[in-house]
N, CA, C and O atoms as a Tinker XYZ file with bonds, in Angstrom:
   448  protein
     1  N     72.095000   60.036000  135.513000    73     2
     2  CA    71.425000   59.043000  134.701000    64     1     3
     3  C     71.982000   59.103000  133.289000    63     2     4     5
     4  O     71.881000   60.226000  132.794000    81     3
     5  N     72.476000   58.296000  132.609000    73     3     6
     6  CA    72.341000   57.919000  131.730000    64     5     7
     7  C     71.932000   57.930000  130.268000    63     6     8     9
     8  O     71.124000   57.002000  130.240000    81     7
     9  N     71.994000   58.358000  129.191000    73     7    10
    10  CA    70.826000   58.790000  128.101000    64     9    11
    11  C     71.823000   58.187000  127.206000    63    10    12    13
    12  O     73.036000   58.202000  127.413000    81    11
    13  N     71.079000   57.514000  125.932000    73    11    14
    14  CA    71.814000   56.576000  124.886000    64    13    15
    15  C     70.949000   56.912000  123.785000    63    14    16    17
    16  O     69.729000   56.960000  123.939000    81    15
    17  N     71.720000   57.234000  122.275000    73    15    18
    18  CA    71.345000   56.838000  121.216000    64    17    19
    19  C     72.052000   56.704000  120.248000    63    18    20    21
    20  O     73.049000   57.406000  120.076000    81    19
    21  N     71.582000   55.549000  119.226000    73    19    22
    22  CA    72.632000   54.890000  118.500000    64    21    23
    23  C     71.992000   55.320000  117.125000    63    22    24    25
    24  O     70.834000   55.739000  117.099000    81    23
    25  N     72.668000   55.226000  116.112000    73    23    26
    26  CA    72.680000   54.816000  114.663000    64    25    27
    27  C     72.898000   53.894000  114.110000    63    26    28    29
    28  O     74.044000   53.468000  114.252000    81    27
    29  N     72.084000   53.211000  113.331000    73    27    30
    30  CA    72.535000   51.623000  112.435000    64    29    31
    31  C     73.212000   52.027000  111.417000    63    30    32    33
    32  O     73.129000   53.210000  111.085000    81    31
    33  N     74.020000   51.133000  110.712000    73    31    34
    34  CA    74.367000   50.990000  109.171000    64    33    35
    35  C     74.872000   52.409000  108.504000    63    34    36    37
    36  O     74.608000   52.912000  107.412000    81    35
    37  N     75.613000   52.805000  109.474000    73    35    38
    38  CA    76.171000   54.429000  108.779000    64    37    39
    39  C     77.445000   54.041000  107.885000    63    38    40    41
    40  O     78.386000   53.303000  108.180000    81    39
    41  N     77.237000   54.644000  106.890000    73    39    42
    42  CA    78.200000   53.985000  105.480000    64    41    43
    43  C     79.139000   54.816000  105.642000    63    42    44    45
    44  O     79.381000   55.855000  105.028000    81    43
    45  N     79.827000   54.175000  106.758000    73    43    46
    46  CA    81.833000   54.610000  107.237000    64    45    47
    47  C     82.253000   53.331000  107.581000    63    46    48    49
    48  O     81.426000   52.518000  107.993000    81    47
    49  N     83.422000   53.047000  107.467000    73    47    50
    50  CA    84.049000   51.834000  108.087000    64    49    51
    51  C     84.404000   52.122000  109.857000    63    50    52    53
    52  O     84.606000   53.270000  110.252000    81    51
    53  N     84.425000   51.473000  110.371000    73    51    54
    54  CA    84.144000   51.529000  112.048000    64    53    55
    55  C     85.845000   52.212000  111.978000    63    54    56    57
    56  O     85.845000   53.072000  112.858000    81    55
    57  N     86.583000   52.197000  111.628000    73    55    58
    58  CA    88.132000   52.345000  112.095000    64    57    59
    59  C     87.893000   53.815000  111.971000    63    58    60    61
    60  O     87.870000   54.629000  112.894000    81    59
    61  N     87.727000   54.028000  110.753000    73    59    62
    62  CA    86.941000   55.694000  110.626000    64    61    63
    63  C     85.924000   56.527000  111.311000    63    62    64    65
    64  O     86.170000   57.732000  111.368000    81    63
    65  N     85.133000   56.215000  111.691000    73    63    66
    66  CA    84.530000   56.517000  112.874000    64    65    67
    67  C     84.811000   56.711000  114.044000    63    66    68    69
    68  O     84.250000   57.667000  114.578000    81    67
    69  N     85.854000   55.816000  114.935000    73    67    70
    70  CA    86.134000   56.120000  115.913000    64    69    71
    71  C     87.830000   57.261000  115.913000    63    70    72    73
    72  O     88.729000   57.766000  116.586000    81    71
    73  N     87.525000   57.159000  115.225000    73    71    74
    74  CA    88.760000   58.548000  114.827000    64    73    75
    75  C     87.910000   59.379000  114.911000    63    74    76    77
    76  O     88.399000   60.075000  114.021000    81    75
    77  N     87.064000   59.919000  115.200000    73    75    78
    78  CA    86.109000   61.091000  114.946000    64    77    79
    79  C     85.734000   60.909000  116.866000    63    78    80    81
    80  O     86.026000   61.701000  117.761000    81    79
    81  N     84.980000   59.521000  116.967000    73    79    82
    82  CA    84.565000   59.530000  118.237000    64    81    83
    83  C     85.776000   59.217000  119.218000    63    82    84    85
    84  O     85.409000   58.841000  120.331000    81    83
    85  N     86.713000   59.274000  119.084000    73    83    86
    86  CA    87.744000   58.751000  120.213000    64    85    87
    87  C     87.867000   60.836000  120.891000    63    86    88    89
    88  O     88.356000   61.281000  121.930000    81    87
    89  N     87.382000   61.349000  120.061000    73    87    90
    90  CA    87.598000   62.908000  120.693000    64    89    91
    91  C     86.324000   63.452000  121.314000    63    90    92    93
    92  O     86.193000   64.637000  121.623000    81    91
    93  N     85.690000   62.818000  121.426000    73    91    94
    94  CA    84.234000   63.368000  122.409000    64    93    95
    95  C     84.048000   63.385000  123.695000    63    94    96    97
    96  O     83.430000   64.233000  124.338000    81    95
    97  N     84.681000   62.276000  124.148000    73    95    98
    98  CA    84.186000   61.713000  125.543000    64    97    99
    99  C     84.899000   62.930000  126.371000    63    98   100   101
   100  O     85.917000   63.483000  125.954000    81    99
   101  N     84.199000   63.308000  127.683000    73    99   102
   102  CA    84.475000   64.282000  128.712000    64   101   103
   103  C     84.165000   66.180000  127.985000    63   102   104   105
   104  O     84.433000   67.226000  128.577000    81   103
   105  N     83.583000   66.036000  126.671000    73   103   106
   106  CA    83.211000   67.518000  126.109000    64   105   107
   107  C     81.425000   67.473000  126.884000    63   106   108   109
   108  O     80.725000   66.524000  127.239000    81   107
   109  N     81.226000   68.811000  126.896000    73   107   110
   110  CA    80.235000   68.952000  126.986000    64   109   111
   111  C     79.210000   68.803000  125.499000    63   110   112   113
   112  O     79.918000   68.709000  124.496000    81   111
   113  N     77.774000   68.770000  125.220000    73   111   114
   114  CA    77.262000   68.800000  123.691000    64   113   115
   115  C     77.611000   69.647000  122.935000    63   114   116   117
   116  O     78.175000   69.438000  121.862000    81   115
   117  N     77.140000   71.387000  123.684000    73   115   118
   118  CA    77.940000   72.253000  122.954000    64   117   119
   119  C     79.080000   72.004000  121.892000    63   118   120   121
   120  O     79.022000   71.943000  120.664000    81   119
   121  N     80.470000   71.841000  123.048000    73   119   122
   122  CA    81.362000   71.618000  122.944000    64   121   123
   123  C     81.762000   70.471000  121.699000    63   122   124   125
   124  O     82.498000   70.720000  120.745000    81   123
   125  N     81.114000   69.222000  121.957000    73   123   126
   126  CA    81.308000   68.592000  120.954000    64   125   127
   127  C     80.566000   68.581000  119.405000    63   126   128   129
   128  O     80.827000   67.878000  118.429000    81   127
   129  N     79.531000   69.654000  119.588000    73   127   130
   130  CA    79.312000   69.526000  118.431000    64   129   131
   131  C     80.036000   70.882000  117.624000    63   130   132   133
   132  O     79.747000   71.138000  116.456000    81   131
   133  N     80.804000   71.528000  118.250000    73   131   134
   134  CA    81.504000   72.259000  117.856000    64   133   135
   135  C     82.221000   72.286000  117.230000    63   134   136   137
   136  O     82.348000   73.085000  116.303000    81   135
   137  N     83.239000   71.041000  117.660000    73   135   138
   138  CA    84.518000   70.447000  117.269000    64   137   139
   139  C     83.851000   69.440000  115.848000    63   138   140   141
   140  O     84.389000   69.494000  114.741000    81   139
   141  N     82.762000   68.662000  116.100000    73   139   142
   142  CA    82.220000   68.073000  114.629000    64   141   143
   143  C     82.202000   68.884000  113.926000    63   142   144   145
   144  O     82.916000   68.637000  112.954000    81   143
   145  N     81.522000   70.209000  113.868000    73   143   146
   146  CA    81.260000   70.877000  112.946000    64   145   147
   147  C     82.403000   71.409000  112.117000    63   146   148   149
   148  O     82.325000   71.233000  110.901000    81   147
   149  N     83.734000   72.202000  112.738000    73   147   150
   150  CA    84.831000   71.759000  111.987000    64   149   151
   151  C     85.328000   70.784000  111.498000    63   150   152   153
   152  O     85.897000   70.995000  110.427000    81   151
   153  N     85.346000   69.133000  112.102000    73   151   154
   154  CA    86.494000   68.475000  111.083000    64   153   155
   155  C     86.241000   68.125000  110.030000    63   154   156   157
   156  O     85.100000   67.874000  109.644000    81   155
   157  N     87.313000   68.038000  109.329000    73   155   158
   158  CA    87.009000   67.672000  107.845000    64   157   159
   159  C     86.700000   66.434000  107.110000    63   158   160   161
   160  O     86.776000   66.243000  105.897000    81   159
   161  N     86.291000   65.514000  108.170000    73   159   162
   162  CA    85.953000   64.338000  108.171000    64   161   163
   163  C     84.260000   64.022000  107.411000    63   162   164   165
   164  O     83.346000   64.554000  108.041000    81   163
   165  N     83.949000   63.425000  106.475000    73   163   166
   166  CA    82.447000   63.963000  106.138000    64   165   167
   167  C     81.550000   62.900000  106.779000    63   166   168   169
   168  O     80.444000   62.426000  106.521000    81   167
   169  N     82.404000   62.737000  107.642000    73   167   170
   170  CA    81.063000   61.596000  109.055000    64   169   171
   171  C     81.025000   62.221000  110.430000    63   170   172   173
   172  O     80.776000   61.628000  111.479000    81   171
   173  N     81.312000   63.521000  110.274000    73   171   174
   174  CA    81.511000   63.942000  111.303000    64   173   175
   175  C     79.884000   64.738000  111.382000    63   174   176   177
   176  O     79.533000   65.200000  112.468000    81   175
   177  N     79.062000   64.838000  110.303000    73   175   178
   178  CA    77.878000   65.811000  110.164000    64   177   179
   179  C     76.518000   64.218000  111.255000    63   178   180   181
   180  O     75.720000   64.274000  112.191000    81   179
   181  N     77.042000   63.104000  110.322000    73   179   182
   182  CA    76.309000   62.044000  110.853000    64   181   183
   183  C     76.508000   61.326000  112.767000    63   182   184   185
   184  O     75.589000   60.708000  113.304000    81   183
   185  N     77.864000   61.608000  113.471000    73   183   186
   186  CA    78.132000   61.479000  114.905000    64   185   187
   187  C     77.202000   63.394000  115.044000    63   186   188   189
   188  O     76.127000   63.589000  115.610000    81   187
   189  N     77.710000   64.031000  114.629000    73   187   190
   190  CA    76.393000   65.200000  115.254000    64   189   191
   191  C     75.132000   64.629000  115.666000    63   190   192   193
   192  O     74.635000   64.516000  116.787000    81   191
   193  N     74.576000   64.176000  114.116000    73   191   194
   194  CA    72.886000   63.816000  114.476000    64   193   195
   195  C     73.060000   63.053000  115.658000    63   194   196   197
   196  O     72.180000   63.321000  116.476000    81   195
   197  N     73.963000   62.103000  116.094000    73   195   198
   198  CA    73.421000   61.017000  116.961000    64   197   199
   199  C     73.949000   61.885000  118.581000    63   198   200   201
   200  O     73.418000   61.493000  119.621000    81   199
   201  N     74.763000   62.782000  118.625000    73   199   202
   202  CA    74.861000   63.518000  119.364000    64   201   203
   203  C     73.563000   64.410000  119.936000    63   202   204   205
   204  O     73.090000   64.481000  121.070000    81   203
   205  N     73.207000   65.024000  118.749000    73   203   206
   206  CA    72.103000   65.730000  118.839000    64   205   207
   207  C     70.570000   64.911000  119.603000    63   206   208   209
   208  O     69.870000   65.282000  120.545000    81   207
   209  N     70.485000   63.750000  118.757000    73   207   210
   210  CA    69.718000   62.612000  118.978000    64   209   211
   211  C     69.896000   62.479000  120.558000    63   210   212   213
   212  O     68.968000   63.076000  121.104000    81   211
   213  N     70.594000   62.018000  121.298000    73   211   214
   214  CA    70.970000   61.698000  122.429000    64   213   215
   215  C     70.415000   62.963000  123.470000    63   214   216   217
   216  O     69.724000   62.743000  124.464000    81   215
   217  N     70.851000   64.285000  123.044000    73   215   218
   218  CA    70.543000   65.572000  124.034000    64   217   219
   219  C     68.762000   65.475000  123.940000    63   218   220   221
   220  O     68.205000   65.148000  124.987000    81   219
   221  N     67.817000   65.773000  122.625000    73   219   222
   222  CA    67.112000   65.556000  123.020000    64   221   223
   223  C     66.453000   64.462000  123.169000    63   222   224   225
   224  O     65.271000   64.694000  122.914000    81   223
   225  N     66.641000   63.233000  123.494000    73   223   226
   226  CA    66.217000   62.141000  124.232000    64   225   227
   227  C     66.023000   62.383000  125.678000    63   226   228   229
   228  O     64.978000   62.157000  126.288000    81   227
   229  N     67.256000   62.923000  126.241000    73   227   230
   230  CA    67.288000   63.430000  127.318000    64   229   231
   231  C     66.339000   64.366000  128.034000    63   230   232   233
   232  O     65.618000   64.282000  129.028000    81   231
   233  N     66.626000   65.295000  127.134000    73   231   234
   234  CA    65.380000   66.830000  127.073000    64   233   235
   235  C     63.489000   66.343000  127.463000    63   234   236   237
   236  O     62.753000   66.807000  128.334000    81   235
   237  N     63.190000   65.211000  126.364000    73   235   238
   238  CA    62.237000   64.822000  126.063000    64   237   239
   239  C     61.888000   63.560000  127.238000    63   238   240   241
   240  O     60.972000   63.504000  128.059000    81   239
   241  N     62.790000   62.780000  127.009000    73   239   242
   242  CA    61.783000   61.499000  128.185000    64   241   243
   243  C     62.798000   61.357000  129.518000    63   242   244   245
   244  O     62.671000   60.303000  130.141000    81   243
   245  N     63.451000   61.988000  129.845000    73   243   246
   246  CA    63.948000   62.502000  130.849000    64   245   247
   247  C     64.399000   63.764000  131.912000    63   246   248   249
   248  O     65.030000   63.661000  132.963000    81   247
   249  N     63.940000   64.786000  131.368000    73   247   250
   250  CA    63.515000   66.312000  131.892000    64   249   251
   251  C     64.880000   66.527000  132.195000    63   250   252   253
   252  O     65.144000   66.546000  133.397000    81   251
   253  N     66.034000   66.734000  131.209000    73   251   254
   254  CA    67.133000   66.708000  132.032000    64   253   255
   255  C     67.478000   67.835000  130.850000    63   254   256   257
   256  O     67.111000   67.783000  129.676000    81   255
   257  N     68.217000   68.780000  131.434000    73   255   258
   258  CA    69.133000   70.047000  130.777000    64   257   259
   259  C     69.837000   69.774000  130.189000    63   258   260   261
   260  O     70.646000   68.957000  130.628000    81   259
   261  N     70.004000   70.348000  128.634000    73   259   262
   262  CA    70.558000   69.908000  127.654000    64   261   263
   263  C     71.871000   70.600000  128.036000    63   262   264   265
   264  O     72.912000   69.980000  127.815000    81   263
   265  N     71.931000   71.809000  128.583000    73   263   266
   266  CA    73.608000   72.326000  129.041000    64   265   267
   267  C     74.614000   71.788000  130.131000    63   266   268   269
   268  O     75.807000   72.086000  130.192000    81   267
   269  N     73.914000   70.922000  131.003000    73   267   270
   270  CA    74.376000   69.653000  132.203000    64   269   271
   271  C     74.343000   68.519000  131.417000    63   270   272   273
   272  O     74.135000   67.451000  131.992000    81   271
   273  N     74.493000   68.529000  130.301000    73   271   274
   274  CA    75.210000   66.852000  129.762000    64   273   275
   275  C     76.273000   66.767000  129.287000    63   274   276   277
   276  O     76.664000   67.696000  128.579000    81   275
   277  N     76.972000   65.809000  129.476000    73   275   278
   278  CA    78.304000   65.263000  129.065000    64   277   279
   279  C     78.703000   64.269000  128.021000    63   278   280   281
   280  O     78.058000   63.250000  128.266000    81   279
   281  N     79.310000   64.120000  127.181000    73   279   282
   282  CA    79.833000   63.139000  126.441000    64   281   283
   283  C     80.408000   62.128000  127.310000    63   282   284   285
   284  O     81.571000   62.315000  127.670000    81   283
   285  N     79.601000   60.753000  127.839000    73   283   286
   286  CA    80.620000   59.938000  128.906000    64   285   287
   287  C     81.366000   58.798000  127.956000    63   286   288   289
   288  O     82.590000   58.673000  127.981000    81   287
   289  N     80.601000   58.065000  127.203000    73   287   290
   290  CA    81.258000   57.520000  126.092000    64   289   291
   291  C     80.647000   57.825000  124.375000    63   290   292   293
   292  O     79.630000   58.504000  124.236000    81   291
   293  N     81.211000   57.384000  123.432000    73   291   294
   294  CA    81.049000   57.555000  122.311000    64   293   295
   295  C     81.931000   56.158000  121.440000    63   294   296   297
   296  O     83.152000   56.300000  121.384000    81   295
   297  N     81.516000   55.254000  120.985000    73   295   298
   298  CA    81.716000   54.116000  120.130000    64   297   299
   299  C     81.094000   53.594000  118.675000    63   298   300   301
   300  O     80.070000   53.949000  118.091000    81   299
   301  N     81.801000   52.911000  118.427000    73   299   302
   302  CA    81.440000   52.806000  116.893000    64   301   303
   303  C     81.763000   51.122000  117.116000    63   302   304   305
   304  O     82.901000   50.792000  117.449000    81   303
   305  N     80.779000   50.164000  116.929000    73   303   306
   306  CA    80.909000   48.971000  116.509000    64   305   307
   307  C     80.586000   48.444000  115.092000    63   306   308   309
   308  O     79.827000   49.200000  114.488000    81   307
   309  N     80.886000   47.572000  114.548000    73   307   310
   310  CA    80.998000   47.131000  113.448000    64   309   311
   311  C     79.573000   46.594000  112.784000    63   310   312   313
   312  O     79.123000   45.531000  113.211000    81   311
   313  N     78.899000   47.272000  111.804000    73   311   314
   314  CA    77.667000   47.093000  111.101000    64   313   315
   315  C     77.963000   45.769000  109.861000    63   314   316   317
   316  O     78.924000   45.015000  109.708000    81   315
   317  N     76.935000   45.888000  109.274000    73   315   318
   318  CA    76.856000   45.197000  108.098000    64   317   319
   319  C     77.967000   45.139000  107.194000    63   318   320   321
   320  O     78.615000   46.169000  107.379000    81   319
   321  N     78.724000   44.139000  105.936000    73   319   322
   322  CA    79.546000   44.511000  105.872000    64   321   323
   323  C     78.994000   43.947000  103.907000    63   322   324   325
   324  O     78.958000   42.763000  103.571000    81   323
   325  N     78.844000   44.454000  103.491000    73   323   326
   326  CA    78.840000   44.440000  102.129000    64   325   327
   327  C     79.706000   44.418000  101.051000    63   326   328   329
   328  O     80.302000   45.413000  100.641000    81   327
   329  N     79.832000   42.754000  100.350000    73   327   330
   330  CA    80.695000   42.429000  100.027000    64   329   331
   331  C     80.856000   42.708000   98.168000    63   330   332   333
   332  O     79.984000   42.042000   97.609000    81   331
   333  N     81.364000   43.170000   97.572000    73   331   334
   334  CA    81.514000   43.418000   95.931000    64   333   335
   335  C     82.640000   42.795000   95.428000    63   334   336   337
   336  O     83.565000   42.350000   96.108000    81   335
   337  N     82.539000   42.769000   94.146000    73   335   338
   338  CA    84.063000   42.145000   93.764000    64   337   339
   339  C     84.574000   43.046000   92.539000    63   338   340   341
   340  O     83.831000   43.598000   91.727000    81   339
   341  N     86.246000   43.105000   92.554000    73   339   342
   342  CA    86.622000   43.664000   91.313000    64   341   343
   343  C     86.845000   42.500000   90.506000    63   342   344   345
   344  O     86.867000   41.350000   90.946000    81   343
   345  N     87.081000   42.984000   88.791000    73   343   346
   346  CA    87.179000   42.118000   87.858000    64   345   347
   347  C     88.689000   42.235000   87.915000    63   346   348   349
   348  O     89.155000   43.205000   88.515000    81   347
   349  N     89.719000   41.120000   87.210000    73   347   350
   350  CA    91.191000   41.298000   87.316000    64   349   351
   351  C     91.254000   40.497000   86.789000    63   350   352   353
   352  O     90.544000   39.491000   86.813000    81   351
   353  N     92.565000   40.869000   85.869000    73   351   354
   354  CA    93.276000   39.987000   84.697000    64   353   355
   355  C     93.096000   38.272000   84.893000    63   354   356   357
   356  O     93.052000   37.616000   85.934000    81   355
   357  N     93.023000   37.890000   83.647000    73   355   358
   358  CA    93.053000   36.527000   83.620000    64   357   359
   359  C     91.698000   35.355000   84.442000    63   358   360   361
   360  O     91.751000   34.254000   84.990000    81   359
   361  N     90.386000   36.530000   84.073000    73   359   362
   362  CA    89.511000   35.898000   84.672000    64   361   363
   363  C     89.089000   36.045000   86.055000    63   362   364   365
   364  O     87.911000   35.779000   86.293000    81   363
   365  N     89.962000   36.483000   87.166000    73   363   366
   366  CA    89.868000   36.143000   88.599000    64   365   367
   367  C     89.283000   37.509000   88.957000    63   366   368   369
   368  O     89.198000   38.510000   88.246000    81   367
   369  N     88.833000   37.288000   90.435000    73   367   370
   370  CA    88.347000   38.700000   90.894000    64   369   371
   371  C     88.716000   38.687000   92.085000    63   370   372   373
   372  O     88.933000   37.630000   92.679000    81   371
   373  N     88.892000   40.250000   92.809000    73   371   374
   374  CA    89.350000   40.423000   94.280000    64   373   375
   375  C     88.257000   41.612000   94.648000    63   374   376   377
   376  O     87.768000   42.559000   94.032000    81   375
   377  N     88.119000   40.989000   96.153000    73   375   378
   378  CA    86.951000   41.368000   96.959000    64   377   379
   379  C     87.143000   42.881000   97.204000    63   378   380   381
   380  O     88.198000   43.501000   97.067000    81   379
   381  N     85.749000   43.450000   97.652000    73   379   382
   382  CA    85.844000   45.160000   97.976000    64   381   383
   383  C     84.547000   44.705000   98.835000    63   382   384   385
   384  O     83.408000   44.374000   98.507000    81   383
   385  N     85.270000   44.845000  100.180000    73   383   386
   386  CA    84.142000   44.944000  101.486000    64   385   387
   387  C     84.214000   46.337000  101.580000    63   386   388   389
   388  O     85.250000   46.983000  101.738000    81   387
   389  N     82.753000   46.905000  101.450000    73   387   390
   390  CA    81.971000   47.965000  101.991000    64   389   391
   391  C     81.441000   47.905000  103.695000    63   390   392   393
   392  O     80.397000   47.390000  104.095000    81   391
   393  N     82.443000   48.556000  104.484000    73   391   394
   394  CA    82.165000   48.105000  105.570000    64   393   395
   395  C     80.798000   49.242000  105.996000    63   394   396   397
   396  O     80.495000   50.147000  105.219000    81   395
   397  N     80.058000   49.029000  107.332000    73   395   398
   398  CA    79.234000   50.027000  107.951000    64   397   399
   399  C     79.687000   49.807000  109.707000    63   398   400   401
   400  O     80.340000   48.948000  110.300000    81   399
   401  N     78.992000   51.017000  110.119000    73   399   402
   402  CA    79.124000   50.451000  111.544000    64   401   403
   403  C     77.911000   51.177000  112.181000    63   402   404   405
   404  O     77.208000   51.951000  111.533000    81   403
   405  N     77.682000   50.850000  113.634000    73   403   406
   406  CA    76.625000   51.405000  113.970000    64   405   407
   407  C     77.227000   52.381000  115.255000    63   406   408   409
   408  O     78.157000   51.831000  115.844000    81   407
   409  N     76.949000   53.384000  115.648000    73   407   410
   410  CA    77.996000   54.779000  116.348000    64   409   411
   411  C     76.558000   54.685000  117.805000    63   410   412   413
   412  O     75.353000   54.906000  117.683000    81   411
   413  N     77.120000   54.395000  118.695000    73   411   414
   414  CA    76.423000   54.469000  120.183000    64   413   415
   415  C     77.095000   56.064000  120.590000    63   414   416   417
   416  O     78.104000   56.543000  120.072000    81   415
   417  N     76.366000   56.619000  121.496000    73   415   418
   418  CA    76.858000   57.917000  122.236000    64   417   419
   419  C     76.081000   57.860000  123.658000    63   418   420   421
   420  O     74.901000   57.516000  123.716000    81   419
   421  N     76.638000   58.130000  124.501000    73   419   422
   422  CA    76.176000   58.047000  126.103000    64   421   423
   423  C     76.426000   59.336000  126.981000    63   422   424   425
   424  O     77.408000   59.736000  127.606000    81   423
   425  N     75.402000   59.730000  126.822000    73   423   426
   426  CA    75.675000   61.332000  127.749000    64   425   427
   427  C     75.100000   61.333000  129.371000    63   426   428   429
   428  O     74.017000   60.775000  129.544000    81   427
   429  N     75.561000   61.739000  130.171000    73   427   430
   430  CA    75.696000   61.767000  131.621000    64   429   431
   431  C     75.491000   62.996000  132.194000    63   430   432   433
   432  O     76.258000   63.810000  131.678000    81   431
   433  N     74.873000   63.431000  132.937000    73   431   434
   434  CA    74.962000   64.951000  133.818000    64   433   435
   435  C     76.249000   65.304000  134.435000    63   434   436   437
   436  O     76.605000   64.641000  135.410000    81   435
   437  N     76.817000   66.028000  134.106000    73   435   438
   438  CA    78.178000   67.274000  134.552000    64   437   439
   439  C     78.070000   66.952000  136.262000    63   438   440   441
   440  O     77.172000   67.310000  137.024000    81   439
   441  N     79.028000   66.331000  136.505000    73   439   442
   442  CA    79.172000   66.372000  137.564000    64   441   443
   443  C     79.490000   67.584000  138.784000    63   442   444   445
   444  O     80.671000   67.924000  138.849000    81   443
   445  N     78.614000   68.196000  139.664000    73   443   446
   446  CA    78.885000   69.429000  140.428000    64   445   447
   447  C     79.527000   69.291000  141.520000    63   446   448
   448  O     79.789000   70.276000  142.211000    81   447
């Protein structure tokens, strides 16, 4: 079965994010929150929580062992995108999109 939890509006740009999540899928939780906890990425503390989030979801409204779950997918789609502007010579201004995205994680039981 199945277990999902997402995050809204996490202030990373989605391209950045899935550089972090393109290395999860097929780790165990352990495992992947292992590897978060080293990189030097500072969105790597925020894919934990939703990692974490996900195991006990599982734990809690599905009675399922937090050491029999798997990373089956991990994605980052594109959030809100917040638009600013710089000031620049001669009057004119150029845009600064603040992107977000929202980070899904899908954990699965270890197949025996």
């Amino acid at each position: 079965m199945e277990v999902r939890a997402t995050a809204k509006n996490i202030g990373a740009s989605p391209r950045k994010m899935r550089l972090i999540l393109g290395r999860l899928p097929g780790l165990s939780v352990d495992q992947s929150l292992a590897l978060l906890r080293y990189l030097p990425s500072p969105h790597a503390r925020s894919v934990s929580k939703v990692v974490l989030s996900a195991a006990a979801n599982a734990e809690n409204n599905f009675d399922m062992n937090a050491n029999d779950l798997v990373v089956k997918r991990a994605f980052a789609d594109e959030g809100r995108t917040l638009k600013r502007f710089r000031p620049r010579s001669r009057g004119r201004v150029s845009p600064i999109l603040k992107r977000s995205s929202h980070i899904t994680v899908i954990l699965d039981e270890r197949e025996v």
